[in-house]
PDB file of N, CA, C and O in Angstrom:
ATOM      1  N   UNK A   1      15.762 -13.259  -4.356  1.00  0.00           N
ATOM      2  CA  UNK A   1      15.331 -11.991  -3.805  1.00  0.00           C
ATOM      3  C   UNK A   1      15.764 -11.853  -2.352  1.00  0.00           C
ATOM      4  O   UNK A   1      15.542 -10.774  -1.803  1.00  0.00           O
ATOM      5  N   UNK A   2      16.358 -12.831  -1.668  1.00  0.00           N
ATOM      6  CA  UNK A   2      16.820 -12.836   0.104  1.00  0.00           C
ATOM      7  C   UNK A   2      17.840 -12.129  -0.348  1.00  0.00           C
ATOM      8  O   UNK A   2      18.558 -12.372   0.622  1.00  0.00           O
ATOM      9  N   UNK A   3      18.761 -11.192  -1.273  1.00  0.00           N
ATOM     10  CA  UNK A   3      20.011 -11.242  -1.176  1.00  0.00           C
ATOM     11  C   UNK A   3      19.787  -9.030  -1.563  1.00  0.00           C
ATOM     12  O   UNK A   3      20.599  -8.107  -1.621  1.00  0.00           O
ATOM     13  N   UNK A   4      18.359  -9.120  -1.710  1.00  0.00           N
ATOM     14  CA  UNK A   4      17.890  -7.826  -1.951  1.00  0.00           C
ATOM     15  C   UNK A   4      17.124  -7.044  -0.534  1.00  0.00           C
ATOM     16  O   UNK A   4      16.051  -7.384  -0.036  1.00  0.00           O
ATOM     17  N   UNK A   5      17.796  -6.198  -0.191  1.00  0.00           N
ATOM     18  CA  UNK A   5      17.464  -5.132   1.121  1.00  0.00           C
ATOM     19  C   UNK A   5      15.886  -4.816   0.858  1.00  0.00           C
ATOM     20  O   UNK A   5      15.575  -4.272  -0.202  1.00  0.00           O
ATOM     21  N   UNK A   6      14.807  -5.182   1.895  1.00  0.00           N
ATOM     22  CA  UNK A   6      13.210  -4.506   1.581  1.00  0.00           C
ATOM     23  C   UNK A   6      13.611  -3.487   2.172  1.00  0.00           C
ATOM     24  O   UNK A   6      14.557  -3.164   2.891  1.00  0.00           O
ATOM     25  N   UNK A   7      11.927  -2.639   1.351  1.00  0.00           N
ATOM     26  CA  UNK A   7      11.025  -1.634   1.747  1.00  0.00           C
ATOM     27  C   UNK A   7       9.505  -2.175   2.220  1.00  0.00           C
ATOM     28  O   UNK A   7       8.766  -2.700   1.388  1.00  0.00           O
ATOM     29  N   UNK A   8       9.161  -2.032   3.404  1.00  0.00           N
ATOM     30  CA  UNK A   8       7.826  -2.665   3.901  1.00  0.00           C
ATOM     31  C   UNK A   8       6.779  -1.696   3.765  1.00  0.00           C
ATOM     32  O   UNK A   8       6.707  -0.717   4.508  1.00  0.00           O
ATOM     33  N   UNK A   9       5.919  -1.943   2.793  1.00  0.00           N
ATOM     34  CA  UNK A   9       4.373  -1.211   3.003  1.00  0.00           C
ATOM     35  C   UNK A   9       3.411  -1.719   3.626  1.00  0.00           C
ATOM     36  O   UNK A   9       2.787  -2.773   3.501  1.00  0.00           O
ATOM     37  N   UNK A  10       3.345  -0.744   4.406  1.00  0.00           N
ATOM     38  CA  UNK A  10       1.626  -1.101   4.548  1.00  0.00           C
ATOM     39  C   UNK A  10       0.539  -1.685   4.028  1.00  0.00           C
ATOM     40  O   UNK A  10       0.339  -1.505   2.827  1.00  0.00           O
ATOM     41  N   UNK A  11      -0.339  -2.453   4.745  1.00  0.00           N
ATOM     42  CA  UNK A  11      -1.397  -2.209   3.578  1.00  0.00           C
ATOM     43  C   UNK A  11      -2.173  -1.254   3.656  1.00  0.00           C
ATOM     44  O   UNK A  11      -2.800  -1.080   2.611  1.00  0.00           O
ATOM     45  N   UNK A  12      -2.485  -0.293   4.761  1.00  0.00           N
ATOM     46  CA  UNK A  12      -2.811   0.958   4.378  1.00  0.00           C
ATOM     47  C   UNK A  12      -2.347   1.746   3.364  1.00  0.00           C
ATOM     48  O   UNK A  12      -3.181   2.389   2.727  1.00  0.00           O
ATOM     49  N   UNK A  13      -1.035   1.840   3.042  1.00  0.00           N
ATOM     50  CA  UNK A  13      -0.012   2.113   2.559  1.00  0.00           C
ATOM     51  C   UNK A  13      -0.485   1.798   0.722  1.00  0.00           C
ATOM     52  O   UNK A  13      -0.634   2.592  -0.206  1.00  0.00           O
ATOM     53  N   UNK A  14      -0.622   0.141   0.799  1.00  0.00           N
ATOM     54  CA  UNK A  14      -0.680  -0.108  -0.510  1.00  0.00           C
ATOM     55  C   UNK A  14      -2.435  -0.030  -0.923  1.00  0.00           C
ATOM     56  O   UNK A  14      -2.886   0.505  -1.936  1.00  0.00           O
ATOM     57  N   UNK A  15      -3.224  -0.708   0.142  1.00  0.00           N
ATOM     58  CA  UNK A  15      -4.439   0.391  -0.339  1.00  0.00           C
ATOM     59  C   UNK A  15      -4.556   1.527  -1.000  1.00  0.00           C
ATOM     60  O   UNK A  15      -5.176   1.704  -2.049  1.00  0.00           O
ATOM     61  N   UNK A  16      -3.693   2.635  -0.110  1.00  0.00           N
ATOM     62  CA  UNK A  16      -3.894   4.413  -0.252  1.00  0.00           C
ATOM     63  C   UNK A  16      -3.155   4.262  -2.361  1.00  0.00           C
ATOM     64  O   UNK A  16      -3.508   4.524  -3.511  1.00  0.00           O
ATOM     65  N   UNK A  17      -2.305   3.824  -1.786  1.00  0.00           N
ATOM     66  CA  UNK A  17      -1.996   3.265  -3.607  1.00  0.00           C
ATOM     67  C   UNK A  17      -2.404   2.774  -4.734  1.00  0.00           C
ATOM     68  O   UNK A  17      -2.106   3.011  -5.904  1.00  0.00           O
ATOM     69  N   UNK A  18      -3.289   1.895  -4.116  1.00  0.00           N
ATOM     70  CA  UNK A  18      -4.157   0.931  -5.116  1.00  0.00           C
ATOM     71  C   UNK A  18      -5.495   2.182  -5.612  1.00  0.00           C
ATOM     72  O   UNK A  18      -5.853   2.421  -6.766  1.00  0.00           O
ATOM     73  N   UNK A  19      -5.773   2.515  -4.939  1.00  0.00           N
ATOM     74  CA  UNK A  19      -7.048   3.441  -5.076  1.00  0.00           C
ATOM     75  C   UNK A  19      -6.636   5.553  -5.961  1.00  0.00           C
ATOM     76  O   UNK A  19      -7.312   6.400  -6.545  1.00  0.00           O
ATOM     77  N   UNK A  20      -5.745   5.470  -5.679  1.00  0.00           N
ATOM     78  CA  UNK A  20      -5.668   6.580  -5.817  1.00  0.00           C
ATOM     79  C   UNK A  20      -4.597   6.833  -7.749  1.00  0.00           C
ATOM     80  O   UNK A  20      -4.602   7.533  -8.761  1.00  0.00           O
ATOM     81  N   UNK A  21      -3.811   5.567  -7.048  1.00  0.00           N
ATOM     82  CA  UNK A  21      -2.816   5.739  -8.951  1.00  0.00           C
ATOM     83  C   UNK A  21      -3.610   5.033  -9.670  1.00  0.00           C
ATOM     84  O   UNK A  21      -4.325   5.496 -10.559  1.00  0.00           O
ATOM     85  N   UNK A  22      -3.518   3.391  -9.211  1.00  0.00           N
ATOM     86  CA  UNK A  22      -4.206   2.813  -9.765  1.00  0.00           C
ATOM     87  C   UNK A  22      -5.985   2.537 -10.127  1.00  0.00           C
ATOM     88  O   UNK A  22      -6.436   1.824 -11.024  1.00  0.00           O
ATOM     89  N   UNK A  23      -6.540   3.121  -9.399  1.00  0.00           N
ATOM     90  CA  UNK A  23      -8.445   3.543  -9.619  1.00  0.00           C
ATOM     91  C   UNK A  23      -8.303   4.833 -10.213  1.00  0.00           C
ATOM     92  O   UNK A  23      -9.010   5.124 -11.178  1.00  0.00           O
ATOM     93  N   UNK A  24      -7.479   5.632  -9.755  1.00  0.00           N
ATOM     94  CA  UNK A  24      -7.782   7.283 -10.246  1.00  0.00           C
ATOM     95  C   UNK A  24      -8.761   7.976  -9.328  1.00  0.00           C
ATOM     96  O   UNK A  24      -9.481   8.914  -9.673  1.00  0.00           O
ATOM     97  N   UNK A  25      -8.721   7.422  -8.113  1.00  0.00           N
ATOM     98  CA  UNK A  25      -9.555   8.234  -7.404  1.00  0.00           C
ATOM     99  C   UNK A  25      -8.703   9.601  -6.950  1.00  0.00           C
ATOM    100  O   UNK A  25      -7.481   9.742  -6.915  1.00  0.00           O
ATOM    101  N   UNK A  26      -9.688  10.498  -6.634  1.00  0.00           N
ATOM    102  CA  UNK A  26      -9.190  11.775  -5.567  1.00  0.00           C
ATOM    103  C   UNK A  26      -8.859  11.413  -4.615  1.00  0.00           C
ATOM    104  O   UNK A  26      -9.297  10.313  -4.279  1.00  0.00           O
ATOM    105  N   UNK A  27      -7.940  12.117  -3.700  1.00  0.00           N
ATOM    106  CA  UNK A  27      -7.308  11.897  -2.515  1.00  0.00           C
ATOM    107  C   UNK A  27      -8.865  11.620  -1.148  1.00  0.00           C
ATOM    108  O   UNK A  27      -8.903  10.959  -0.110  1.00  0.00           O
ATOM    109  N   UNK A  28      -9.763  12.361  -1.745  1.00  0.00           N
ATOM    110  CA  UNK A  28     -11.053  12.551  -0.647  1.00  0.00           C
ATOM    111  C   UNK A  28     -12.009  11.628  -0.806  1.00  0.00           C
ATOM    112  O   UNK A  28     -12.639  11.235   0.176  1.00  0.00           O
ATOM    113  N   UNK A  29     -12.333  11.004  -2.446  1.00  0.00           N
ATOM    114  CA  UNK A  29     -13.226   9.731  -2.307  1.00  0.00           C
ATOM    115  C   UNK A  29     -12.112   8.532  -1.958  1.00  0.00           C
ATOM    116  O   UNK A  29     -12.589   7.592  -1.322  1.00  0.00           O
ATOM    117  N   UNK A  30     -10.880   8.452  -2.246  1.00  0.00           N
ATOM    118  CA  UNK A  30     -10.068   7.408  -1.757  1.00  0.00           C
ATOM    119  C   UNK A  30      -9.810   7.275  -0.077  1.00  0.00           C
ATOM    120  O   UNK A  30      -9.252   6.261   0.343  1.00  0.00           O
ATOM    121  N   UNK A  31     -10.112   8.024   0.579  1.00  0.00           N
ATOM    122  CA  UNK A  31     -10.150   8.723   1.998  1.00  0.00           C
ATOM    123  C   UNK A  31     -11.222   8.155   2.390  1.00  0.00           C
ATOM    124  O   UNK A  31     -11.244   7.378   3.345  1.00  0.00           O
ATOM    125  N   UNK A  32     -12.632   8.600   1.433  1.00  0.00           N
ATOM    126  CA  UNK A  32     -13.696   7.978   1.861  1.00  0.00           C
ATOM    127  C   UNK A  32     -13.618   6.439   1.964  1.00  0.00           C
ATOM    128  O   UNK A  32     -13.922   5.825   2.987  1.00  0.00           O
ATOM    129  N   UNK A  33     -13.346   6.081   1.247  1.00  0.00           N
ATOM    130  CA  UNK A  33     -13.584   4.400   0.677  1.00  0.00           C
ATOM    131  C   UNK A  33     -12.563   3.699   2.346  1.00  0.00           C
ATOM    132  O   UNK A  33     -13.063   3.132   3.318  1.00  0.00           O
ATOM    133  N   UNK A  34     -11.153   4.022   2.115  1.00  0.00           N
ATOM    134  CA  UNK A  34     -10.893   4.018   3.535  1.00  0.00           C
ATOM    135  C   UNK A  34     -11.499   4.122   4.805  1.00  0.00           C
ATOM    136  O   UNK A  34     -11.153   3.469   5.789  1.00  0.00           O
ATOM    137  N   UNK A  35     -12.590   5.121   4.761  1.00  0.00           N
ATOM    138  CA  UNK A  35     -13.125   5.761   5.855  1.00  0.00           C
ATOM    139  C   UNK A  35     -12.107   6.170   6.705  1.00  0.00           C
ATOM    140  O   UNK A  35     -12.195   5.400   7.661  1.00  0.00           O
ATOM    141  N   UNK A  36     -11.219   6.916   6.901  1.00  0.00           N
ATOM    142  CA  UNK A  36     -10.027   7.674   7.211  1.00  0.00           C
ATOM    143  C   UNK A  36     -10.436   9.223   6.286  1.00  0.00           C
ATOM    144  O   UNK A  36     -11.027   9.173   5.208  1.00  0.00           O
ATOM    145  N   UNK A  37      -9.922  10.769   7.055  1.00  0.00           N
ATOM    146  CA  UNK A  37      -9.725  11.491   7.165  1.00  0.00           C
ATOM    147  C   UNK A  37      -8.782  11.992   5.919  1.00  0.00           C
ATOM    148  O   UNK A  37      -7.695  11.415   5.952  1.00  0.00           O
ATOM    149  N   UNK A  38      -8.919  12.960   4.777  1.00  0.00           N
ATOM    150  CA  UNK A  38      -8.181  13.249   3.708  1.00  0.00           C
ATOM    151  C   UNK A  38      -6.480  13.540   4.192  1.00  0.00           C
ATOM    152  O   UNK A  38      -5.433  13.152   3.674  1.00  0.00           O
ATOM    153  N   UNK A  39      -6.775  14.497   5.561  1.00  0.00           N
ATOM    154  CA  UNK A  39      -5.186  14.699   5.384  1.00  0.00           C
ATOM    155  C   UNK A  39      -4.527  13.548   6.189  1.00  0.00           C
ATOM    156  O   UNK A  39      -3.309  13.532   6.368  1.00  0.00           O
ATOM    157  N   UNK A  40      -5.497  12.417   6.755  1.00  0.00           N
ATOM    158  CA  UNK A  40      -5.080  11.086   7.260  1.00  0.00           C
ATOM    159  C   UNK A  40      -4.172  10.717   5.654  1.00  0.00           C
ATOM    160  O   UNK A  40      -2.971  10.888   5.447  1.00  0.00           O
ATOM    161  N   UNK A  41      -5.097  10.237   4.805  1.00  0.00           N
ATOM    162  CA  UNK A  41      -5.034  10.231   3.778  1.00  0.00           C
ATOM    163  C   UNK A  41      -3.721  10.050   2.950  1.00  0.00           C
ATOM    164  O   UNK A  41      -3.018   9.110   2.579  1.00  0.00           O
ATOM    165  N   UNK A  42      -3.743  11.801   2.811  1.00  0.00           N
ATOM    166  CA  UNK A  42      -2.490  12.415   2.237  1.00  0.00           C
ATOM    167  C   UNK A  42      -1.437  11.863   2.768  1.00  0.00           C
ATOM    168  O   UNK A  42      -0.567  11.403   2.029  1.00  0.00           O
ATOM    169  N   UNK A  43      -1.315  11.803   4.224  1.00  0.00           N
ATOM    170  CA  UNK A  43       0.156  11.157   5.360  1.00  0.00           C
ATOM    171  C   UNK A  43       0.315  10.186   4.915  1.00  0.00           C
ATOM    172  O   UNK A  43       1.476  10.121   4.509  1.00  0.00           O
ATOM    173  N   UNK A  44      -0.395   9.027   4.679  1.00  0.00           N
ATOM    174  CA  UNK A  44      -0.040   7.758   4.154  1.00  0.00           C
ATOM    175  C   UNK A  44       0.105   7.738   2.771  1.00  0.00           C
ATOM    176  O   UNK A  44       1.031   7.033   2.370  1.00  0.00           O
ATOM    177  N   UNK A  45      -0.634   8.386   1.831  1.00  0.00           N
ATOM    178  CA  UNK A  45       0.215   8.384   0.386  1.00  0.00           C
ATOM    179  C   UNK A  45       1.757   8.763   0.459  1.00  0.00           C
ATOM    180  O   UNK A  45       2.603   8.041  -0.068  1.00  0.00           O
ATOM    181  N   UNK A  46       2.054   9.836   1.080  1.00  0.00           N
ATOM    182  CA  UNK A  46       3.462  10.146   1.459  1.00  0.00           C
ATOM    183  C   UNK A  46       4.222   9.380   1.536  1.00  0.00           C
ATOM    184  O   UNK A  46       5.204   9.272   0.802  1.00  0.00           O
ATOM    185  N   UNK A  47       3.802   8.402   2.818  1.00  0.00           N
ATOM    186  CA  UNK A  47       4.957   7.552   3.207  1.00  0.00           C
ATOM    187  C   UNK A  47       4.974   6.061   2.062  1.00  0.00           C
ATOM    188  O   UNK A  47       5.917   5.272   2.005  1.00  0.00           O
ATOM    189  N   UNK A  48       3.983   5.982   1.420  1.00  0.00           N
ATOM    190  CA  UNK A  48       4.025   5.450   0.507  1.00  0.00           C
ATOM    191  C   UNK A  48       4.976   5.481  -0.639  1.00  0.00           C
ATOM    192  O   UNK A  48       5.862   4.681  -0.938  1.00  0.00           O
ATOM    193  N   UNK A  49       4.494   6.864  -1.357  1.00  0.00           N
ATOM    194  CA  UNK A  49       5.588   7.506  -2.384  1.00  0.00           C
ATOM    195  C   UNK A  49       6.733   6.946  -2.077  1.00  0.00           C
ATOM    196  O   UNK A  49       7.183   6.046  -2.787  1.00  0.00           O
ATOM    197  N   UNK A  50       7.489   7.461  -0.797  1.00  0.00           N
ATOM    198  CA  UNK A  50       8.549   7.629  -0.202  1.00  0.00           C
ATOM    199  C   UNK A  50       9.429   6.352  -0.467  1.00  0.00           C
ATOM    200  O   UNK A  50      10.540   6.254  -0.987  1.00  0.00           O
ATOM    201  N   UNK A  51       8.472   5.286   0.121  1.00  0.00           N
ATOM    202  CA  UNK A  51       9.008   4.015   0.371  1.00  0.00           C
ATOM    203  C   UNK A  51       9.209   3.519  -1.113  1.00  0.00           C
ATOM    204  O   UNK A  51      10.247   2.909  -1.372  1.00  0.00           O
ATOM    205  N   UNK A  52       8.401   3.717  -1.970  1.00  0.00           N
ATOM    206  CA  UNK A  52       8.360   3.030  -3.439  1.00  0.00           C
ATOM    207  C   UNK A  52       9.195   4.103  -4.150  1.00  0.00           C
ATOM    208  O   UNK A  52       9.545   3.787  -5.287  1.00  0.00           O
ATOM    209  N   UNK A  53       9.654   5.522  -3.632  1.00  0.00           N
ATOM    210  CA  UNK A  53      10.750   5.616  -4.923  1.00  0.00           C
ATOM    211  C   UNK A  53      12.352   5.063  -4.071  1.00  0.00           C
ATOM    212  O   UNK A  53      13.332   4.722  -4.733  1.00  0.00           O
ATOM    213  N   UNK A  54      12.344   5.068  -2.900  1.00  0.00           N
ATOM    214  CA  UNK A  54      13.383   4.341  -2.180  1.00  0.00           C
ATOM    215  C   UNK A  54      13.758   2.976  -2.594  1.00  0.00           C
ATOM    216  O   UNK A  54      14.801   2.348  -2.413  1.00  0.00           O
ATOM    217  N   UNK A  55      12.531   2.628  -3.263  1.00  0.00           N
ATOM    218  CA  UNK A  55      12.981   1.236  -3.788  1.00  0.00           C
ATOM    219  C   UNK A  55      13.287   1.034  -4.856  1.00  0.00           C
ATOM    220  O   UNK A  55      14.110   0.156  -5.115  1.00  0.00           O
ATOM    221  N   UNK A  56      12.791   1.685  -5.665  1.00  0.00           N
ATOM    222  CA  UNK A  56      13.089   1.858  -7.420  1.00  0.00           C
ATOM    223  C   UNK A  56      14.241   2.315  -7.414  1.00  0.00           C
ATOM    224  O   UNK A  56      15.005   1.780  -8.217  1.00  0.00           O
ATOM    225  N   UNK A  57      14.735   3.294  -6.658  1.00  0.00           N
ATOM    226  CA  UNK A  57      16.320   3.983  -6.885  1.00  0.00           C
ATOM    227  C   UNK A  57      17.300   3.532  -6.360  1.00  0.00           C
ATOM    228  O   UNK A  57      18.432   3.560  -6.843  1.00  0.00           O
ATOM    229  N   UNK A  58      16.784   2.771  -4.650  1.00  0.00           N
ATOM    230  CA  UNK A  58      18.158   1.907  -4.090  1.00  0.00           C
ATOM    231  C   UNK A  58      17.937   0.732  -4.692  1.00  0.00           C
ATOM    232  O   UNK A  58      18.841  -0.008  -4.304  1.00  0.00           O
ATOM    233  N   UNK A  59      17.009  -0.036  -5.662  1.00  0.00           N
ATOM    234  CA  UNK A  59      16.856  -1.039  -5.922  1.00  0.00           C
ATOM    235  C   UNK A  59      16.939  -2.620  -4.704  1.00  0.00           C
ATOM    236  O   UNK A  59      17.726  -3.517  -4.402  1.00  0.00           O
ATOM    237  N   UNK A  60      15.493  -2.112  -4.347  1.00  0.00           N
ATOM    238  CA  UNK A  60      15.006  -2.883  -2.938  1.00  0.00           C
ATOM    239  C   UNK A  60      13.688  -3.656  -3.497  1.00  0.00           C
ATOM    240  O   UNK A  60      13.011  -3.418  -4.497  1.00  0.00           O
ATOM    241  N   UNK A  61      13.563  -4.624  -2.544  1.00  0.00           N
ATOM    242  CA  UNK A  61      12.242  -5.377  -3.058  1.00  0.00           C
ATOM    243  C   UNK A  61      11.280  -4.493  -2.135  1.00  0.00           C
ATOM    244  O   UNK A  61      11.655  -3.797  -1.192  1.00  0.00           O
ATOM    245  N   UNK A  62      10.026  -4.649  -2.569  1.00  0.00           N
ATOM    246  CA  UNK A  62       8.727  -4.124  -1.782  1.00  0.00           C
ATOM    247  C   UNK A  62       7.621  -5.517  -0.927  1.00  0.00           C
ATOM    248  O   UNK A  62       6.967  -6.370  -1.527  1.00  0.00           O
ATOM    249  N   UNK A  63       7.714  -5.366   0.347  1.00  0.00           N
ATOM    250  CA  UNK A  63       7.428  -6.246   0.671  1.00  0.00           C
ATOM    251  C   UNK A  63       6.149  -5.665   1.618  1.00  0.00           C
ATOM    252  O   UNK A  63       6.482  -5.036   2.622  1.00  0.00           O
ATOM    253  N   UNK A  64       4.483  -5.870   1.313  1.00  0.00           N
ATOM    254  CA  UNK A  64       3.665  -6.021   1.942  1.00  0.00           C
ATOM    255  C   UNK A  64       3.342  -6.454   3.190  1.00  0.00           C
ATOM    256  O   UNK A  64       3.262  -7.682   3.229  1.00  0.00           O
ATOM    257  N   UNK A  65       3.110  -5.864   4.310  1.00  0.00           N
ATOM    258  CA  UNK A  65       2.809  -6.380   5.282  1.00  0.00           C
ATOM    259  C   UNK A  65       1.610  -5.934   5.922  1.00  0.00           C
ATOM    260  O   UNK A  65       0.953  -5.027   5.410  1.00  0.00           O
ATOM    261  N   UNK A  66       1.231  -6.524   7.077  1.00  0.00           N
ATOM    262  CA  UNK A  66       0.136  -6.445   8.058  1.00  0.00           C
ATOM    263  C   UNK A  66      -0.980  -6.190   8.013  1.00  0.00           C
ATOM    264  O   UNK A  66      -1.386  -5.202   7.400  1.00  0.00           O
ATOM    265  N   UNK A  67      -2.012  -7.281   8.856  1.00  0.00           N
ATOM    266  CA  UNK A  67      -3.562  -7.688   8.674  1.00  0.00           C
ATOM    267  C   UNK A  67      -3.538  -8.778   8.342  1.00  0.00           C
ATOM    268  O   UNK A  67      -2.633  -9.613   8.370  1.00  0.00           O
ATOM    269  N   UNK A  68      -5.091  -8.840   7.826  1.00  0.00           N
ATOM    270  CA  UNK A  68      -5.710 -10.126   7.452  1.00  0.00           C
ATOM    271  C   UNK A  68      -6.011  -9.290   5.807  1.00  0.00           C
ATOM    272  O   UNK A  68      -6.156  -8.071   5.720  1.00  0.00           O
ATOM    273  N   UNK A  69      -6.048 -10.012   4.900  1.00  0.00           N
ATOM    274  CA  UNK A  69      -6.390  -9.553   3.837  1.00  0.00           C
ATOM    275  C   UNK A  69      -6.770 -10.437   2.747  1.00  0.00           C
ATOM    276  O   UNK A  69      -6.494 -11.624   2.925  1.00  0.00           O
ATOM    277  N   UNK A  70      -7.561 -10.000   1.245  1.00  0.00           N
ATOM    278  CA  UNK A  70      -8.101 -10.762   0.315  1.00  0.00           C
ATOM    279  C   UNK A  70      -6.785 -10.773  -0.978  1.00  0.00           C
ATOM    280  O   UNK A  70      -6.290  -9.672  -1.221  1.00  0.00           O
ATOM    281  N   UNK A  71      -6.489 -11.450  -1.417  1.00  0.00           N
ATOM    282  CA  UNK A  71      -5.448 -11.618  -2.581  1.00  0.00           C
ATOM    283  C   UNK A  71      -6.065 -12.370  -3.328  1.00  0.00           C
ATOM    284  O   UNK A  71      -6.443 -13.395  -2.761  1.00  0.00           O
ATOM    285  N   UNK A  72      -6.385 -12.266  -4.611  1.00  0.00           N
ATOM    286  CA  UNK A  72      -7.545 -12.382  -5.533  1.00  0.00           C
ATOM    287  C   UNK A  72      -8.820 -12.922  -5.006  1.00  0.00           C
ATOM    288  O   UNK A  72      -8.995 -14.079  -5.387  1.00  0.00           O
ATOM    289  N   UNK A  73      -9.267 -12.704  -4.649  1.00  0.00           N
ATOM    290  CA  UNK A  73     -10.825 -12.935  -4.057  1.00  0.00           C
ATOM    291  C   UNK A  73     -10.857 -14.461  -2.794  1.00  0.00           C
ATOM    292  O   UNK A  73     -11.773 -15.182  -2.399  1.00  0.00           O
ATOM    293  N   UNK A  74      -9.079 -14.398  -2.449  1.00  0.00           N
ATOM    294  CA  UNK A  74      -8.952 -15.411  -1.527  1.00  0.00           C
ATOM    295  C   UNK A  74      -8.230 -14.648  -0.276  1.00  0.00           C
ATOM    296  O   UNK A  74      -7.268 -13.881  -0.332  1.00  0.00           O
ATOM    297  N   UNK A  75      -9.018 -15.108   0.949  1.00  0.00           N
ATOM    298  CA  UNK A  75      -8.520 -14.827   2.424  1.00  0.00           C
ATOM    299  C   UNK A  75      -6.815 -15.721   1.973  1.00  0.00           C
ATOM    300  O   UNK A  75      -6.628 -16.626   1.160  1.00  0.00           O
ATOM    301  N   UNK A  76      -5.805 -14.994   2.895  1.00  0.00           N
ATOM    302  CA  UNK A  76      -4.572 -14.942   2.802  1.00  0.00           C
ATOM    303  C   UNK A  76      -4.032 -16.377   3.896  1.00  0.00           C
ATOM    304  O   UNK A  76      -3.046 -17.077   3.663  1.00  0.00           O
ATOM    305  N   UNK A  77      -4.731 -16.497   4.778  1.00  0.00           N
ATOM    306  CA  UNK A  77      -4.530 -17.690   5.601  1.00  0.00           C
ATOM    307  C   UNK A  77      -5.796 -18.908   5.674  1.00  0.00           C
ATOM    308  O   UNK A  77      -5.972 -19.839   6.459  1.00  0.00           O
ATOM    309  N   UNK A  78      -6.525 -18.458   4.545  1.00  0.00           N
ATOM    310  CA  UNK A  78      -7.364 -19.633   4.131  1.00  0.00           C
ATOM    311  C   UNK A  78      -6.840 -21.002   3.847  1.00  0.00           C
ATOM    312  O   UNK A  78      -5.913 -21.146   3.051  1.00  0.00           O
ATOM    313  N   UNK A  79      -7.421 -22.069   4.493  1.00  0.00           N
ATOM    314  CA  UNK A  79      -7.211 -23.536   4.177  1.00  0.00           C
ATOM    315  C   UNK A  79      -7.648 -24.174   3.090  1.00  0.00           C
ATOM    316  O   UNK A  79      -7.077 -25.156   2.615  1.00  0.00           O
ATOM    317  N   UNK A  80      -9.076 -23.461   2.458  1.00  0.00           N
ATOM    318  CA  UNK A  80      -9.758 -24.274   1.139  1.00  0.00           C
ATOM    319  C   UNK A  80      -9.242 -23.395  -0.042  1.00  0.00           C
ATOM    320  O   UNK A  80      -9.541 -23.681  -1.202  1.00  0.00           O
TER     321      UNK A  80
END
């Protein structure tokens, strides 16, 4: 995959994603859950979209970035 050009999401980015395609929430309880602003919201689904059909069509990897975060019910720079 080093030999494949990224697309970097957010994790706002992949949050606003996770909640909205994948939960089926509305743009306004997914906003809520964020606690961010709907047409906050909307801006970052955008650039989301954007980035993930840029990658499906130039055929790019998607590469997650920035924060601290949980990846299956484990902190990401956890030692145990």
């Amino acid at each position: 995959m080093s030999k494949l050009k990224s697309v970097y999401l957010a994790l706002d980015e992949f949050d606003a994603i996770r909640l909205a395609c994948l939960g089926g929430l509305k743009h306004i309880d997914a906003a809520k859950k964020m606690k961010i602003s709907r047409p906050a919201f909307s801006r970052i689904m955008s650039s989301a979209h954007s980035k993930i059909a840029d990658s499906l069509v130039n055929i790019k990897a998607i590469r997650i970035e920035g924060g601290c975060c949980r990846i299956g019910g484990r902190r990401k720079n956890d030692n145990n």
